[in-house]
CHARMM internal coordinates of N, CA and C (Angstrom, degrees):
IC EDIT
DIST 1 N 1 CA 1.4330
DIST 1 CA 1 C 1.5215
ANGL 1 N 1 CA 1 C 108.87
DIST 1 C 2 N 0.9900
ANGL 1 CA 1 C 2 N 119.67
DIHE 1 N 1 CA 1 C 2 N 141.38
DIST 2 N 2 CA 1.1824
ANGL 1 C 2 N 2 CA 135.38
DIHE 1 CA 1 C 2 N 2 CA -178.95
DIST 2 CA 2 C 1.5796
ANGL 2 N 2 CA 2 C 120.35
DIHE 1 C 2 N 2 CA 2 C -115.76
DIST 2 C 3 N 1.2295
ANGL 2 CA 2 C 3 N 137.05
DIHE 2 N 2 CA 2 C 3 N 171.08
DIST 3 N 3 CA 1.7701
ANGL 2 C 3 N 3 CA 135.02
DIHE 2 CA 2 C 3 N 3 CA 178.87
DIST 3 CA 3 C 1.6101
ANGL 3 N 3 CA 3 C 98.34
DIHE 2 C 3 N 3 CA 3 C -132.32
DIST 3 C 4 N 1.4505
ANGL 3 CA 3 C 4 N 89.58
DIHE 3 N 3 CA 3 C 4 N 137.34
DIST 4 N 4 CA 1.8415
ANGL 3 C 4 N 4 CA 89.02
DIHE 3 CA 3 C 4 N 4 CA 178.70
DIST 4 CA 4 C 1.1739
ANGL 4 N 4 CA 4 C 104.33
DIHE 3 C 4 N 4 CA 4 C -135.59
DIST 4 C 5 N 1.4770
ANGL 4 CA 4 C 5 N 137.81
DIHE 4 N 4 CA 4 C 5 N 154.22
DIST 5 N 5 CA 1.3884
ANGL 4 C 5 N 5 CA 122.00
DIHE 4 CA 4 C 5 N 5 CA 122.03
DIST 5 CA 5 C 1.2723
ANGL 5 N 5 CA 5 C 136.51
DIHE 4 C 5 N 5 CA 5 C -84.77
DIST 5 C 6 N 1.4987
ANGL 5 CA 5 C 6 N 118.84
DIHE 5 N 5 CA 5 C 6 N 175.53
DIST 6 N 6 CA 2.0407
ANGL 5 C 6 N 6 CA 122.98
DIHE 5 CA 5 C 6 N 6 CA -173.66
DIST 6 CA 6 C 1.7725
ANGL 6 N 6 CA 6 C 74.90
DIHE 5 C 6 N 6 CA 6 C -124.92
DIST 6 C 7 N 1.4391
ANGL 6 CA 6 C 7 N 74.77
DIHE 6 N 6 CA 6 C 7 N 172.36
DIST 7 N 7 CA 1.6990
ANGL 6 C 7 N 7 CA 110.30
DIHE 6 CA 6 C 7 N 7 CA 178.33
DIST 7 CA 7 C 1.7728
ANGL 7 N 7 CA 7 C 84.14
DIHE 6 C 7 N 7 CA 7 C -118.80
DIST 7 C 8 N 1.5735
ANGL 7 CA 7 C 8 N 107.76
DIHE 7 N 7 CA 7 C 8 N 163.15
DIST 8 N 8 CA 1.2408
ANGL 7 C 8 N 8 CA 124.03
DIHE 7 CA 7 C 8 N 8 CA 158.72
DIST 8 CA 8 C 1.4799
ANGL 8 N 8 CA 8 C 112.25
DIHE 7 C 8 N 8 CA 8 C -5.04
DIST 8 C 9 N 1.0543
ANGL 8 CA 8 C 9 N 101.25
DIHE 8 N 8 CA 8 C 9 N -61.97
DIST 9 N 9 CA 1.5665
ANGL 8 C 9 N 9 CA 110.60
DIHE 8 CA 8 C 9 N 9 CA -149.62
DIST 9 CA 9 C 1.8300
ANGL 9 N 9 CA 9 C 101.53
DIHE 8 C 9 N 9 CA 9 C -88.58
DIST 9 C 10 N 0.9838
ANGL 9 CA 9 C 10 N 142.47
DIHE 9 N 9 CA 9 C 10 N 13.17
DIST 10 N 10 CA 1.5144
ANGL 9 C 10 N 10 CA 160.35
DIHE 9 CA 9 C 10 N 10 CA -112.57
DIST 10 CA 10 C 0.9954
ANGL 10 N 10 CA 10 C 123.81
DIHE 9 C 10 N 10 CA 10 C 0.50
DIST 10 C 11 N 1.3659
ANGL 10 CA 10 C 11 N 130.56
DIHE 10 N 10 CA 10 C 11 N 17.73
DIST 11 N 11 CA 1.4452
ANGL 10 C 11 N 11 CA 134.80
DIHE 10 CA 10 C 11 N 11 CA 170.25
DIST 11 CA 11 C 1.5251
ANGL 11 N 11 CA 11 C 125.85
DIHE 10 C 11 N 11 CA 11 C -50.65
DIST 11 C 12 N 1.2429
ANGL 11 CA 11 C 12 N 100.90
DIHE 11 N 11 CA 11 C 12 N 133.88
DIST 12 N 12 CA 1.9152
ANGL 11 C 12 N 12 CA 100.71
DIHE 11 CA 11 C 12 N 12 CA -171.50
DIST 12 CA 12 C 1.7868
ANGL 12 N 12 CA 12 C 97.74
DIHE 11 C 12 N 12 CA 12 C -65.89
DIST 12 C 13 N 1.4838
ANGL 12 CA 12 C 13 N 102.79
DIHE 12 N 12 CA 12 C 13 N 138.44
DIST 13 N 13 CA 1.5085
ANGL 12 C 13 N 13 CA 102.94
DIHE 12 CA 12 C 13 N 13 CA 179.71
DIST 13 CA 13 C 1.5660
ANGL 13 N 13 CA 13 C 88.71
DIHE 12 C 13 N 13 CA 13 C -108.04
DIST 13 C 14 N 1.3082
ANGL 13 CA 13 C 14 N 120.89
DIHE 13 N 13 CA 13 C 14 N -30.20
DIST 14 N 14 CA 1.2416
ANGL 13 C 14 N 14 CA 118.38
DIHE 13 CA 13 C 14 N 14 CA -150.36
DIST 14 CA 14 C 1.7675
ANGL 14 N 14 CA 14 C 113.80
DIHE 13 C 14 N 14 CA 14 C -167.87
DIST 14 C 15 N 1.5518
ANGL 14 CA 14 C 15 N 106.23
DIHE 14 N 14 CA 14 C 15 N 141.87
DIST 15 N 15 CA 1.1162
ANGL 14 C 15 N 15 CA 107.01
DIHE 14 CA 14 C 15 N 15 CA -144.73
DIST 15 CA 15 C 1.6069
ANGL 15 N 15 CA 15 C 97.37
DIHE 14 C 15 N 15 CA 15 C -136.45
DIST 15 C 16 N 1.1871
ANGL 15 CA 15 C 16 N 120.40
DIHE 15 N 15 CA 15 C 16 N 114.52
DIST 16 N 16 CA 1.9212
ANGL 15 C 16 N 16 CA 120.94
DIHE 15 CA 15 C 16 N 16 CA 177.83
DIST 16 CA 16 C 1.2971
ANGL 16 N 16 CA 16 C 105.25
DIHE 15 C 16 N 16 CA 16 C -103.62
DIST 16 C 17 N 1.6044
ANGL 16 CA 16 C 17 N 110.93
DIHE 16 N 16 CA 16 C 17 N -172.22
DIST 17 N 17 CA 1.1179
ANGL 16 C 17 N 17 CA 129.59
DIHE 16 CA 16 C 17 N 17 CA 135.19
DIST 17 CA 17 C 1.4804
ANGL 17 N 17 CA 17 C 127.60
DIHE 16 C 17 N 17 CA 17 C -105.47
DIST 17 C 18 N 1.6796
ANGL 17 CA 17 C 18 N 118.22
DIHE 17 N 17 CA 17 C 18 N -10.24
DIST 18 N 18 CA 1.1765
ANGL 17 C 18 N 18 CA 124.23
DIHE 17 CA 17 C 18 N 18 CA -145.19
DIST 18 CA 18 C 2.0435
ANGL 18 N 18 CA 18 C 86.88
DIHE 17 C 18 N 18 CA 18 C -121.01
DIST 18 C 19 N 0.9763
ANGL 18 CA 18 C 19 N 112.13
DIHE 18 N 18 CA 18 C 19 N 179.68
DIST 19 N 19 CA 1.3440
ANGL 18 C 19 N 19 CA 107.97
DIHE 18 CA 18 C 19 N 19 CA 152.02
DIST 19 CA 19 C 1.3929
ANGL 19 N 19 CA 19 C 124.13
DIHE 18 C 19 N 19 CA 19 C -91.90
DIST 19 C 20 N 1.2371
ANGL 19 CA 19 C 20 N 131.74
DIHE 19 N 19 CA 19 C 20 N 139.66
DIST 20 N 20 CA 1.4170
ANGL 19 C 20 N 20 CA 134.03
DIHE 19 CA 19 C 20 N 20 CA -178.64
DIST 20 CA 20 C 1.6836
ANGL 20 N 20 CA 20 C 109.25
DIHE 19 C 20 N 20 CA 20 C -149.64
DIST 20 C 21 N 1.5697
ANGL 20 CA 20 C 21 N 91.24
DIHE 20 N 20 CA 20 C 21 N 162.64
DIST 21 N 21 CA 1.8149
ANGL 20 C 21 N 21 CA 110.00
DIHE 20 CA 20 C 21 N 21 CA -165.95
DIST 21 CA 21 C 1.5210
ANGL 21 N 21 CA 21 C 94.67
DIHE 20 C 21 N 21 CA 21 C -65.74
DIST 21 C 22 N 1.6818
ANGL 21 CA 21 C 22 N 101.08
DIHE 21 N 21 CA 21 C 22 N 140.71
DIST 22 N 22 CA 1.5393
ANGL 21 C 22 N 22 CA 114.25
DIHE 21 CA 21 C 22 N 22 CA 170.94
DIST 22 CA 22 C 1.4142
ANGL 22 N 22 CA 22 C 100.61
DIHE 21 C 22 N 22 CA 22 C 88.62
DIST 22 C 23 N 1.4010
ANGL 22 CA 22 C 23 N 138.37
DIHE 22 N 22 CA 22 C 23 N -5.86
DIST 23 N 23 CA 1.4656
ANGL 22 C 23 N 23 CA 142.21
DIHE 22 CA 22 C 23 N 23 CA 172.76
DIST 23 CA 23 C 1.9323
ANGL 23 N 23 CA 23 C 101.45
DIHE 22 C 23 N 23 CA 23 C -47.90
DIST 23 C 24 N 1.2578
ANGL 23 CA 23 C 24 N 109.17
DIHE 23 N 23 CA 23 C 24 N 139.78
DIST 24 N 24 CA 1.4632
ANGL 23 C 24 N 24 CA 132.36
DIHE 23 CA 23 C 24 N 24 CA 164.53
DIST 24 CA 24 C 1.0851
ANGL 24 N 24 CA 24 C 127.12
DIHE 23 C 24 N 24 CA 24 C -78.79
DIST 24 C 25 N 1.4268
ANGL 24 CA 24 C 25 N 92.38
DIHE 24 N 24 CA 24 C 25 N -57.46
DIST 25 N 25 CA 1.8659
ANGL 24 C 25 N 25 CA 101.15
DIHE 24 CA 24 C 25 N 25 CA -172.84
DIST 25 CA 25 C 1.1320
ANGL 25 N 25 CA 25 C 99.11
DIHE 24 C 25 N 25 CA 25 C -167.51
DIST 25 C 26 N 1.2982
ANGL 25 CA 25 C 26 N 117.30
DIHE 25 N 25 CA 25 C 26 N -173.87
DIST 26 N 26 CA 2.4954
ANGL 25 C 26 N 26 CA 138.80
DIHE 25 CA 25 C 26 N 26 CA 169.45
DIST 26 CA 26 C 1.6614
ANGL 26 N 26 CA 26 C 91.61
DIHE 25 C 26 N 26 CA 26 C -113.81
DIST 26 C 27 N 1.4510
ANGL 26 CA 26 C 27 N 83.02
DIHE 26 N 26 CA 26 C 27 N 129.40
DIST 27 N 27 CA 1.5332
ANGL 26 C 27 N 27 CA 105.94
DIHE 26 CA 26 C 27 N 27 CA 155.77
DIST 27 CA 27 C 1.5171
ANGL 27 N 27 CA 27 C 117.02
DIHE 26 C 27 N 27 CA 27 C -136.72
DIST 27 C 28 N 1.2678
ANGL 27 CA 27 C 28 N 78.44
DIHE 27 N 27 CA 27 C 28 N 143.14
DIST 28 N 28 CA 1.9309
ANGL 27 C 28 N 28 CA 99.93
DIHE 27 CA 27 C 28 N 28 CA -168.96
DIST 28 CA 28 C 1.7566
ANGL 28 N 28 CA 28 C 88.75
DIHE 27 C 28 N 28 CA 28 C -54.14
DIST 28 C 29 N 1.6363
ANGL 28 CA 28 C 29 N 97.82
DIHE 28 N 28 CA 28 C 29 N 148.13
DIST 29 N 29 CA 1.8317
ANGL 28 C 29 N 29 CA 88.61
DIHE 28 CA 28 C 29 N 29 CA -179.79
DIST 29 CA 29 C 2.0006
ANGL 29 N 29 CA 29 C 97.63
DIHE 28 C 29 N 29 CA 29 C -110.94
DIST 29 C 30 N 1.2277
ANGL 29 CA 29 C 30 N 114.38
DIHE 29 N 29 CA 29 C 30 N 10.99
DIST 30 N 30 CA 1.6076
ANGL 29 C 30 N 30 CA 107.32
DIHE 29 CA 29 C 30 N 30 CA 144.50
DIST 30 CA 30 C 1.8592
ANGL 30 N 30 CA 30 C 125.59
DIHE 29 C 30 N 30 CA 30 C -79.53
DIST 30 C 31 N 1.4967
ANGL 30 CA 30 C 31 N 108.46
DIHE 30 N 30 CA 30 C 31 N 19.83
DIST 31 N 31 CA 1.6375
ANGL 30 C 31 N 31 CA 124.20
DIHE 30 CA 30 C 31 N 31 CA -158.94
DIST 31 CA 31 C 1.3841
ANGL 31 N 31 CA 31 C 77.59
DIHE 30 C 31 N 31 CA 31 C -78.06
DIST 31 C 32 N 1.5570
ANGL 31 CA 31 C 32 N 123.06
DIHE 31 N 31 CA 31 C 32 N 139.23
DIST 32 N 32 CA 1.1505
ANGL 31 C 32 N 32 CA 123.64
DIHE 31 CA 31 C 32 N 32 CA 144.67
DIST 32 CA 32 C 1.7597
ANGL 32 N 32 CA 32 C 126.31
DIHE 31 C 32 N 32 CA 32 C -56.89
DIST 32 C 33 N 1.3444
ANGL 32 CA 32 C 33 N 116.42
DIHE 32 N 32 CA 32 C 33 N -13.79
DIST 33 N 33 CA 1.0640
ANGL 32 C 33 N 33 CA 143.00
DIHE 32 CA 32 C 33 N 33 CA -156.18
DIST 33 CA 33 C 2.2711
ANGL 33 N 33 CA 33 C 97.19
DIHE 32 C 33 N 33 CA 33 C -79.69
DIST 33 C 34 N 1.5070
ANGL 33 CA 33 C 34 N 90.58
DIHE 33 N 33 CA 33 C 34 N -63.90
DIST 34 N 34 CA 1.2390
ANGL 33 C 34 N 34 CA 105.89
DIHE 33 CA 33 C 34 N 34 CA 150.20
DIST 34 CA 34 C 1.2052
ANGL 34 N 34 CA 34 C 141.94
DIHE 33 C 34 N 34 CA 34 C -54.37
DIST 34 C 35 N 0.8544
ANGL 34 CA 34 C 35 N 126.71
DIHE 34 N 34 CA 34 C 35 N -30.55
DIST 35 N 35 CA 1.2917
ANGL 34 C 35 N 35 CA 141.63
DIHE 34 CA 34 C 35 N 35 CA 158.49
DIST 35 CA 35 C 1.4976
ANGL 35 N 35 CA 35 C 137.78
DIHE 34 C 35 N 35 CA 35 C -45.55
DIST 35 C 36 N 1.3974
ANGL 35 CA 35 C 36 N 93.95
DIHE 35 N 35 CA 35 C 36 N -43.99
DIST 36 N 36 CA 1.3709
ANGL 35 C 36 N 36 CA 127.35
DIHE 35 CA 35 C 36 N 36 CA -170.32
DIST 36 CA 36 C 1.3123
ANGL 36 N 36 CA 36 C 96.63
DIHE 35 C 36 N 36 CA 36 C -81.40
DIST 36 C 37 N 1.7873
ANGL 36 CA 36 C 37 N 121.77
DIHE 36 N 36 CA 36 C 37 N -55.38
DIST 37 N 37 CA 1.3808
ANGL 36 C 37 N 37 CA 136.93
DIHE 36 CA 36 C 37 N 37 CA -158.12
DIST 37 CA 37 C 1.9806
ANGL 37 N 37 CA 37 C 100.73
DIHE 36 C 37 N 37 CA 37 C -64.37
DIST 37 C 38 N 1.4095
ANGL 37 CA 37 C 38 N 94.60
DIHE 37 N 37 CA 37 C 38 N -29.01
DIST 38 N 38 CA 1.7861
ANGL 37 C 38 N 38 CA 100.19
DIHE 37 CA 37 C 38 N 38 CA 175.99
DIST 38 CA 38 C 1.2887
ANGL 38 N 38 CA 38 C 117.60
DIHE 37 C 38 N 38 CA 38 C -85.93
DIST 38 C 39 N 1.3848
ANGL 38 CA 38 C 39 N 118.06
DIHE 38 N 38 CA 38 C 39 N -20.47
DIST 39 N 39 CA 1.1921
ANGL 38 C 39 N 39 CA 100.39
DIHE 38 CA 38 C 39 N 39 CA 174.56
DIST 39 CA 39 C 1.1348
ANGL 39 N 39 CA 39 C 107.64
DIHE 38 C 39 N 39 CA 39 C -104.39
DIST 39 C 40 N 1.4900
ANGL 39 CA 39 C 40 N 129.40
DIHE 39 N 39 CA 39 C 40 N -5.79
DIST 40 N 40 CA 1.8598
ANGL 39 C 40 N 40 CA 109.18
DIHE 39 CA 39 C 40 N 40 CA 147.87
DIST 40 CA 40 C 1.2629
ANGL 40 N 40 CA 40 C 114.30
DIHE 39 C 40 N 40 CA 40 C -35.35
DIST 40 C 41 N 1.2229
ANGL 40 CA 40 C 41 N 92.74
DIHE 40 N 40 CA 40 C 41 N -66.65
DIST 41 N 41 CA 1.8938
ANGL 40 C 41 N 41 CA 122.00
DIHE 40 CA 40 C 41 N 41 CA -159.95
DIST 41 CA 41 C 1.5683
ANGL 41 N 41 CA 41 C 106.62
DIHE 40 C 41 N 41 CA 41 C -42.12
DIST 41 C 42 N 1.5699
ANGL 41 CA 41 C 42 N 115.20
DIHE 41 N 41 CA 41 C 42 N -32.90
DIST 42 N 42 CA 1.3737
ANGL 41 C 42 N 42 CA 122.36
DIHE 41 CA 41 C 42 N 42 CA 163.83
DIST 42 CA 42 C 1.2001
ANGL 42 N 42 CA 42 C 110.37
DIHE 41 C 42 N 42 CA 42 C -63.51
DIST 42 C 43 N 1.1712
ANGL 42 CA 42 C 43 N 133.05
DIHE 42 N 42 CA 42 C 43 N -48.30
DIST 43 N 43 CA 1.3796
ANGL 42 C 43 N 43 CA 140.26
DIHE 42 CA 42 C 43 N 43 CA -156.64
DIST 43 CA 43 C 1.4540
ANGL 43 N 43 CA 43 C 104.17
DIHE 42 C 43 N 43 CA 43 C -67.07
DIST 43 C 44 N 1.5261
ANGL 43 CA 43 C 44 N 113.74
DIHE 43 N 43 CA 43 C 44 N -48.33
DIST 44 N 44 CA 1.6256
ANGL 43 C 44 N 44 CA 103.78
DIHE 43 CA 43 C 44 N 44 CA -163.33
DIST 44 CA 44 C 1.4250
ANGL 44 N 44 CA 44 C 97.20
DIHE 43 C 44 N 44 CA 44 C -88.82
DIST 44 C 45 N 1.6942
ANGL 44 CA 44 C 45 N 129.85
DIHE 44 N 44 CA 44 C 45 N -5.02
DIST 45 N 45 CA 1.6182
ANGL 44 C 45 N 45 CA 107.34
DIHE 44 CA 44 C 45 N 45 CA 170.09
DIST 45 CA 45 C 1.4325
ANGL 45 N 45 CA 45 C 89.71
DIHE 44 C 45 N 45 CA 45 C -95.32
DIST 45 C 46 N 1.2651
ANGL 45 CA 45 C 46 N 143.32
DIHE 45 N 45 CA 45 C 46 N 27.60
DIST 46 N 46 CA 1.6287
ANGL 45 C 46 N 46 CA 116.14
DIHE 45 CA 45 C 46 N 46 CA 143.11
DIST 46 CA 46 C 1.3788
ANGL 46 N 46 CA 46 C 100.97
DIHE 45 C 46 N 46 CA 46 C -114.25
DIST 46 C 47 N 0.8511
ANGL 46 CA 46 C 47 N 127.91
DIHE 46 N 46 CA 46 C 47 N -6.28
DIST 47 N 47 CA 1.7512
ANGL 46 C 47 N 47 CA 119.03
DIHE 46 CA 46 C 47 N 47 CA 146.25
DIST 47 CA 47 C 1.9692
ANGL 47 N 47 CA 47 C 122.04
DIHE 46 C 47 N 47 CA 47 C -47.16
DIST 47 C 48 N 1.3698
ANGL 47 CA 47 C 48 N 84.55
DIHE 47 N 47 CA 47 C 48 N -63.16
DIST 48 N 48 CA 1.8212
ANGL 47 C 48 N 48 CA 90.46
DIHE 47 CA 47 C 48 N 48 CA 173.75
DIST 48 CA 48 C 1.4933
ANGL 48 N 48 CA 48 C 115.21
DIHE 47 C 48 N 48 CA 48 C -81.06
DIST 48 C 49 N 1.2818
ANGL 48 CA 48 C 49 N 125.96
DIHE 48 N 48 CA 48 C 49 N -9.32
DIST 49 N 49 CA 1.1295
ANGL 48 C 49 N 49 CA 130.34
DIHE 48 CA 48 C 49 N 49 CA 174.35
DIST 49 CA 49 C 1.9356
ANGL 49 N 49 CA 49 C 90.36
DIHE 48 C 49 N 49 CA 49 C -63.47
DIST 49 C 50 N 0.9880
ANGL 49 CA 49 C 50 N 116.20
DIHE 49 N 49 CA 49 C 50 N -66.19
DIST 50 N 50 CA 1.8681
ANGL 49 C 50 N 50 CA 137.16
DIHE 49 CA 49 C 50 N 50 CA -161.61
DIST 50 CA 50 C 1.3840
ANGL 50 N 50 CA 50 C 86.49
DIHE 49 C 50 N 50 CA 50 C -68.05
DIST 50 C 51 N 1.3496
ANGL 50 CA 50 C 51 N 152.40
DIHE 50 N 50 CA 50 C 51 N -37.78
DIST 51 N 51 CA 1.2456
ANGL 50 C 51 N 51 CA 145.02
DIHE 50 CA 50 C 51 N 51 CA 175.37
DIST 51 CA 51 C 1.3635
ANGL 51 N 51 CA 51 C 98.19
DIHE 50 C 51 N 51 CA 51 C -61.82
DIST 51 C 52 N 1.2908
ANGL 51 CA 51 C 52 N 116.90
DIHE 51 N 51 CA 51 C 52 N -70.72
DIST 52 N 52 CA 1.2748
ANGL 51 C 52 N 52 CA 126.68
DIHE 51 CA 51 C 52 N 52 CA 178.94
DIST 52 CA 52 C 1.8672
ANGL 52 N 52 CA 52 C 126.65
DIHE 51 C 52 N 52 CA 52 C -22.54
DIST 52 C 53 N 1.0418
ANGL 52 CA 52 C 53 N 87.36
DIHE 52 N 52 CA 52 C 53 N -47.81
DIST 53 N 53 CA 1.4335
ANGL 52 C 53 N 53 CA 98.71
DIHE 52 CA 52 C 53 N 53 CA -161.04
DIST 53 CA 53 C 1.7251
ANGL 53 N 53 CA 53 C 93.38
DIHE 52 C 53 N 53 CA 53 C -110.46
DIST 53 C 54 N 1.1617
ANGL 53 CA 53 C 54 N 131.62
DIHE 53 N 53 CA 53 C 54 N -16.56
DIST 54 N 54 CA 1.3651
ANGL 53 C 54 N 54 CA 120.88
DIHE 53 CA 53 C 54 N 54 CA 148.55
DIST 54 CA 54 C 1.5802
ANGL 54 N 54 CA 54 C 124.78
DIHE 53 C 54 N 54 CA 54 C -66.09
DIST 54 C 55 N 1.1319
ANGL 54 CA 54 C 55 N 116.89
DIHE 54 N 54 CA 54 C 55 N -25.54
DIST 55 N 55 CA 1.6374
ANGL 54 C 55 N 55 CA 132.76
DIHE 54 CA 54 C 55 N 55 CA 152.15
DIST 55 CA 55 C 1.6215
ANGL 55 N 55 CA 55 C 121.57
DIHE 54 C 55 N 55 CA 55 C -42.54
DIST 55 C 56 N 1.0597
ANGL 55 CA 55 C 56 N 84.26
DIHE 55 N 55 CA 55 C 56 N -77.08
DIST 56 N 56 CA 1.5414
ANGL 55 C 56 N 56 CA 99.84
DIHE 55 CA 55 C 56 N 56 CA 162.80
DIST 56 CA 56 C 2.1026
ANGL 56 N 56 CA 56 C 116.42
DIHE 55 C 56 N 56 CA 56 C -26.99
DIST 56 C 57 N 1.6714
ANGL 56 CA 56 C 57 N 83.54
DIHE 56 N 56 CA 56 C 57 N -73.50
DIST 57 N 57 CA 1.7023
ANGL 56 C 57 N 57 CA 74.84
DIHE 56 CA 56 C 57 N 57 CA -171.47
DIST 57 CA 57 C 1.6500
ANGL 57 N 57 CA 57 C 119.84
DIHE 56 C 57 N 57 CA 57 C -75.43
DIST 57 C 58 N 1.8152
ANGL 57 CA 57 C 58 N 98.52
DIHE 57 N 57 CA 57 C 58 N -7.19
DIST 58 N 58 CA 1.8335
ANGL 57 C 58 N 58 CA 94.87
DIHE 57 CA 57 C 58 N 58 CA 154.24
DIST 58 CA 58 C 1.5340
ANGL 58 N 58 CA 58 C 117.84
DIHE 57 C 58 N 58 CA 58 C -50.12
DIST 58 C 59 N 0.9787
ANGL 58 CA 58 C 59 N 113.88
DIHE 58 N 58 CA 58 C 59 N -65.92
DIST 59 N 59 CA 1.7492
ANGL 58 C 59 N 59 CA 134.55
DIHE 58 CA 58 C 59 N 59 CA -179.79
DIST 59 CA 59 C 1.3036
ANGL 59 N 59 CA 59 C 103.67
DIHE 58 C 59 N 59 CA 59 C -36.73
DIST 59 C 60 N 1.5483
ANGL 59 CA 59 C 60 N 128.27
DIHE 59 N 59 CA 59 C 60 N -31.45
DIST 60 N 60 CA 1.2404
ANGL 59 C 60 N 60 CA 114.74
DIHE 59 CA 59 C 60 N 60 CA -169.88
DIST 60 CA 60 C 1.6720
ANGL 60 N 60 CA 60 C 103.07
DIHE 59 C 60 N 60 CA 60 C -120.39
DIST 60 C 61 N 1.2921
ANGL 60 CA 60 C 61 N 115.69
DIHE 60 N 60 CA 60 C 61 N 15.89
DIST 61 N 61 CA 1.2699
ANGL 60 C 61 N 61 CA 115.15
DIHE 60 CA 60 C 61 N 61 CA 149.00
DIST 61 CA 61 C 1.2959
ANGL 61 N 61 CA 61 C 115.28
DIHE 60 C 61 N 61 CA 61 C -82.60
DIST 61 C 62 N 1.3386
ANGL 61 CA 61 C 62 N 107.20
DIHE 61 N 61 CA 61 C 62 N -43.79
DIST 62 N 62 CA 1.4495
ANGL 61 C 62 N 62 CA 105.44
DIHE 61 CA 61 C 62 N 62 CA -173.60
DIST 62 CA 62 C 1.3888
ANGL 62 N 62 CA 62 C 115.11
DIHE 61 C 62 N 62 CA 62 C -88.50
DIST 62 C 63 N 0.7355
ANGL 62 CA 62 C 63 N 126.31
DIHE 62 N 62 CA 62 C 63 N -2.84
DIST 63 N 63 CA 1.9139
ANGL 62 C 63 N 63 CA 130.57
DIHE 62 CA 62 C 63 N 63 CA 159.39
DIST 63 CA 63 C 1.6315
ANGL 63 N 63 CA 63 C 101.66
DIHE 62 C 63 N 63 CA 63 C -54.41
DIST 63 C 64 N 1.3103
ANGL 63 CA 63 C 64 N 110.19
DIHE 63 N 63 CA 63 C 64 N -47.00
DIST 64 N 64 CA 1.2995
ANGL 63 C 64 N 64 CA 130.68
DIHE 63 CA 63 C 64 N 64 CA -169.40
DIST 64 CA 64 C 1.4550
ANGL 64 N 64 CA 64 C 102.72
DIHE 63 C 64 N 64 CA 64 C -61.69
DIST 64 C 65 N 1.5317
ANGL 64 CA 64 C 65 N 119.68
DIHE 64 N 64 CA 64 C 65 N -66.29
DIST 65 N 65 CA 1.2459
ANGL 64 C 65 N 65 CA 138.83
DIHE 64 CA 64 C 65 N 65 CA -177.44
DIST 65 CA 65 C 1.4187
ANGL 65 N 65 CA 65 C 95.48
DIHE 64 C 65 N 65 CA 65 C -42.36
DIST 65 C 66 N 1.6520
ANGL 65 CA 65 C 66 N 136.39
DIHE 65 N 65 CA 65 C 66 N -78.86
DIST 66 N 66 CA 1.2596
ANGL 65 C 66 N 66 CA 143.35
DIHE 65 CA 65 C 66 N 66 CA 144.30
DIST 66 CA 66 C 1.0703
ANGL 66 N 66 CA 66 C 117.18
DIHE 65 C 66 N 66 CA 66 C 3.98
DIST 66 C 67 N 1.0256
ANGL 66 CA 66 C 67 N 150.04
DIHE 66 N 66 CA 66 C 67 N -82.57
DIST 67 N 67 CA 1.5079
ANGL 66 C 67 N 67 CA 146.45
DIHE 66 CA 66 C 67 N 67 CA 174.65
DIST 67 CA 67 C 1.2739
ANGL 67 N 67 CA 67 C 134.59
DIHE 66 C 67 N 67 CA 67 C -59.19
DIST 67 C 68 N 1.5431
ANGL 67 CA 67 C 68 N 116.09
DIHE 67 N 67 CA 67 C 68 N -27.21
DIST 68 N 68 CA 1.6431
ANGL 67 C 68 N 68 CA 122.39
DIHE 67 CA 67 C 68 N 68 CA 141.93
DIST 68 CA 68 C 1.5048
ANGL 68 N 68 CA 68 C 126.80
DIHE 67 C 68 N 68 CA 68 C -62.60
DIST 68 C 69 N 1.0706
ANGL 68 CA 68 C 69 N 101.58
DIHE 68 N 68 CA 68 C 69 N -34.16
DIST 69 N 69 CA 1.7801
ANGL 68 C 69 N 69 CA 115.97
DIHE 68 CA 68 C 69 N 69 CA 164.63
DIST 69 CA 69 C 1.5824
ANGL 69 N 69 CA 69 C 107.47
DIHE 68 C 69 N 69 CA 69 C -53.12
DIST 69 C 70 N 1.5351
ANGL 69 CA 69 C 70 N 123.75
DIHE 69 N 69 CA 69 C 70 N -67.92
DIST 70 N 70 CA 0.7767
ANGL 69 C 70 N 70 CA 150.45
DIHE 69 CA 69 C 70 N 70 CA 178.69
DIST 70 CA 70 C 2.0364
ANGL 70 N 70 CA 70 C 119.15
DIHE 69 C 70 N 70 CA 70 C -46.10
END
COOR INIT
IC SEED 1 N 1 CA 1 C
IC BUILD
């Protein structure tokens, strides 16, 4: 079992193991409901992961750019 809260609309904002302030309700963590909400939650840190690290090799183009300029 797990503790969550919804927003308005009942959307999971947030997901424990423990109990915590602003909690809604327990959901079983075999919920398909849950399930789903984690593998978003995967999705957008390998989204920003790929932002991330596409950042990165901007910075070191342009260091580059920078120092031929330079």
């Amino acid at each position: 079992m797990v503790y969550v809260q919804r927003d308005a609309a009942g959307r999971l904002l947030r997901v424990e193991h423990e109990p915590f302030e602003g909690m809604t309700e327990n959901l079983a963590v075999e919920s398909d409901e849950l399930q789903a909400w984690l593998e978003a939650k995967e999705e957008v840190k390998a989204r920003l992961d790929s932002l991330k690290q596409s950042d990165l090799e901007l910075v070191r183009v342009l260091e580059d750019v920078v120092s031929v300029l330079v």
